[in-house]
C-alpha positions as CSV (number, residue, x, y, z in Angstrom):
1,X,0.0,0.0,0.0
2,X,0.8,4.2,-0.3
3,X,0.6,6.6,1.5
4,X,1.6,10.2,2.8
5,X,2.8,10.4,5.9
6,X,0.9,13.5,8.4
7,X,2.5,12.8,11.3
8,X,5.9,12.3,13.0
9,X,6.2,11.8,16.6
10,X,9.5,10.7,16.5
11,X,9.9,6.6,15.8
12,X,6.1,6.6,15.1
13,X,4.1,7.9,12.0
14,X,0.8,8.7,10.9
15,X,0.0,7.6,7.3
16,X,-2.9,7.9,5.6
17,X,-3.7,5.8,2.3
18,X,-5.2,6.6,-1.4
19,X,-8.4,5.5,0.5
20,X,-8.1,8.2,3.3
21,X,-7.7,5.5,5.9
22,X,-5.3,7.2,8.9
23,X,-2.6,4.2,10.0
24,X,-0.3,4.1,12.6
25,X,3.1,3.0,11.0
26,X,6.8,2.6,11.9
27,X,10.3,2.0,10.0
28,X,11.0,-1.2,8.9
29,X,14.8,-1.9,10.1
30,X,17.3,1.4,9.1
31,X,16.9,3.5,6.4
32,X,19.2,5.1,4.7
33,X,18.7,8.0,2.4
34,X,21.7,9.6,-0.6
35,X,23.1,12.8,0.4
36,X,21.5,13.3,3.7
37,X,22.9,13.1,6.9
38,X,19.1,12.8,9.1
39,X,18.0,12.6,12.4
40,X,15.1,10.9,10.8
41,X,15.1,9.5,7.4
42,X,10.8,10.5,7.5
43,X,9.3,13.8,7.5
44,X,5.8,14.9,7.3
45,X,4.5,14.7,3.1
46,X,6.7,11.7,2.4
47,X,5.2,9.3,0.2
48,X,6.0,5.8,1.4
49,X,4.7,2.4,0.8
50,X,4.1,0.5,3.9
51,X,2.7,-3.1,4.5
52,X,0.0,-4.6,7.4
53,X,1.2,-4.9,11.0
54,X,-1.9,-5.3,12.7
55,X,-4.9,-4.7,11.4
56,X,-6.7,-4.5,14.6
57,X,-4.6,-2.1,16.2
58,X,-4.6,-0.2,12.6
59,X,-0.9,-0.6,12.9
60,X,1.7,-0.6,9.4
61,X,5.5,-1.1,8.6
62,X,6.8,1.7,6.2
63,X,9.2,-0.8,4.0
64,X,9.8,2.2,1.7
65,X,10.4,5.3,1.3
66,X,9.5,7.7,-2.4
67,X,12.0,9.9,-3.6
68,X,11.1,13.5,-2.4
69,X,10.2,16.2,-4.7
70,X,11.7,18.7,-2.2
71,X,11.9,19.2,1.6
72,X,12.6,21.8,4.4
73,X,15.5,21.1,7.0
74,X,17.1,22.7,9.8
75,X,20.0,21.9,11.8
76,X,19.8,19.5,14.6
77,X,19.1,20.6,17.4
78,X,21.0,18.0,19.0
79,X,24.0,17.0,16.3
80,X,25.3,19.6,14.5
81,X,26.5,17.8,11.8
82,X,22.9,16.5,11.3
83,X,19.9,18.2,9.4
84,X,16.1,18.0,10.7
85,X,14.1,17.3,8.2
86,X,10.6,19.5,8.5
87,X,8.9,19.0,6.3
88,X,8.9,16.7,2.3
89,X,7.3,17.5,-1.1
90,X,5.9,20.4,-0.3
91,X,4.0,22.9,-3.4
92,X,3.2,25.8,-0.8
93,X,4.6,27.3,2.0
94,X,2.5,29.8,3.9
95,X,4.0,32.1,6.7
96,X,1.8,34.1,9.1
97,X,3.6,37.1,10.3
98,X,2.2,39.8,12.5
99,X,2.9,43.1,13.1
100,X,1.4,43.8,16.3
101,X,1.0,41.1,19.3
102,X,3.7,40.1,18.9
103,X,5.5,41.8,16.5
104,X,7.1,39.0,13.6
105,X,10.4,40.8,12.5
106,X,11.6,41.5,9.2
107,X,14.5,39.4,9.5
108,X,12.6,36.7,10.4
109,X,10.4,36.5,7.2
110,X,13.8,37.2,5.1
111,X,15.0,34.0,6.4
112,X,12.0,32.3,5.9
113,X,11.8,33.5,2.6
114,X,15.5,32.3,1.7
115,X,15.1,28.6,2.9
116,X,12.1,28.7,0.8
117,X,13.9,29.9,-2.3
118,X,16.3,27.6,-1.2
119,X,14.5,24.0,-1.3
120,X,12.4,25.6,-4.2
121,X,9.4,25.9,-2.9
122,X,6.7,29.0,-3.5
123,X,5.8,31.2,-0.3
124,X,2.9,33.1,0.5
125,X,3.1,35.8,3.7
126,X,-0.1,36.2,5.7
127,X,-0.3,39.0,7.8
128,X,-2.7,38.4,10.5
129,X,-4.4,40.5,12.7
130,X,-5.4,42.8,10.8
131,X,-8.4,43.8,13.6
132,X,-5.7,44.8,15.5
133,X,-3.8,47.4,13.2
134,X,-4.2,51.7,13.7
135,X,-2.9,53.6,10.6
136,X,1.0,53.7,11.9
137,X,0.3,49.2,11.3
138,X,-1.5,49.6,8.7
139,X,0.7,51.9,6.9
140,X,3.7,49.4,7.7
141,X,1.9,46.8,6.0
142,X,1.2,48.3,3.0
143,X,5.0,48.9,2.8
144,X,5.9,45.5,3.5
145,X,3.1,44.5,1.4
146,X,5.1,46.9,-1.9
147,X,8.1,45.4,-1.1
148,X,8.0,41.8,-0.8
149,X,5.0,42.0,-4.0
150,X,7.6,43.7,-5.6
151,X,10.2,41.1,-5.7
152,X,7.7,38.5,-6.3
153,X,6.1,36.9,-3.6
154,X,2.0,36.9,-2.7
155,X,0.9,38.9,0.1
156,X,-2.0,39.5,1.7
157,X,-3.4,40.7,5.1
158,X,-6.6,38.5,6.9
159,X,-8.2,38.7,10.3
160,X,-8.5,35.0,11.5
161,X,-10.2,36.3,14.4
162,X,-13.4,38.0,12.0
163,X,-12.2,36.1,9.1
164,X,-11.8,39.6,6.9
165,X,-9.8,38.5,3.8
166,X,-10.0,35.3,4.1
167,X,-11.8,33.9,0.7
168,X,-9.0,35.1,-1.0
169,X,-6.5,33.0,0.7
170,X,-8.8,29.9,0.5
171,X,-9.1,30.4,-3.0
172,X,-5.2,30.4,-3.4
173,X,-4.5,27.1,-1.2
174,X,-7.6,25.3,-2.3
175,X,-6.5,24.1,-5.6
176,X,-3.4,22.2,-4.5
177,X,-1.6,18.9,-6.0
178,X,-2.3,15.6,-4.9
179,X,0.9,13.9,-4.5
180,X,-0.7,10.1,-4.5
């Protein structure tokens, strides 16, 4: 059977099938993937074919793992020498910033931005709270907005809390690729 994995809770997985059946899974012995050095050979959106454990306890063995399209790492936390793997075979990356309550800094999206260049994988920003902004956040926005629209990217600004701006941003995530 394949499936994409949804969860990762360290040497346990949540996979779900072509069917949409959820299953619990684990590795099958070591894995061992070309040209990176993991604390986890899984990440959340592999594709993986796995094979029945238990089917009472809706329990699977992952005997293989898909090649990844793309994927998001960081440094471990624990080995340096090691990456993280985030995140696999992703089409869209979304990042919700603020600029009141707390404040997300500039900085902050620039590096987000660069690991998505990076790996190859499009960005959105989302700037949220929008309920929340006077003309001095408002006005900051808008620049932000100019800038990072200027050099390519999709911006927009929502309220979560009233949902103001929101059908917008549904319509840009809802048409997404099925990877299975």
């Amino acid at each position: 059977m394949q499936g994409i994995v949804y969860r990762s809770t360290g040497s346990w997985y949540n996979v779900k099938d072509n069917e949409g059946q959820m299953w619990n899974a684990r590795l099958k012995g070591i894995f061992k993937l070309d040209d990176i050095t993991s604390t986890n050979p899984i990440a959340v959106g592999d594709v993986v074919e796995f094979e029945m454990e238990n089917e009472n306890e809706q329990s699977v063995t992952i005997t293989k793992i898909h090649d990844r399209i793309n994927h998001i790492n960081r440094q471990s936390p624990r080995i340096k020498s090691q990456q993280h793997i985030v995140a696999a075979n992703l089409d869209q990356s979304l990042l919700i910033a603020t600029i009141k309550e707390p404040r997300t800094s500039q900085g902050f999206i620039d590096r987000f931005l660069v690991t998505c260049e990076m790996y190859h994988v499009p960005a959105i920003i989302l700037f949220n709270k929008l309920d929340l902004y006077k003309e001095k956040e408002l006005t900051k926005f808008e620049k932000l907005k100019e800038v990072y629209e200027s050099i390519g990217y999709k911006v927009a600004g929502v309220s979560l809390k009233n949902g103001d701006g929101m059908t917008g941003m549904r319509e840009l995530l809802r048409k997404k690729v099925t990877l299975i």
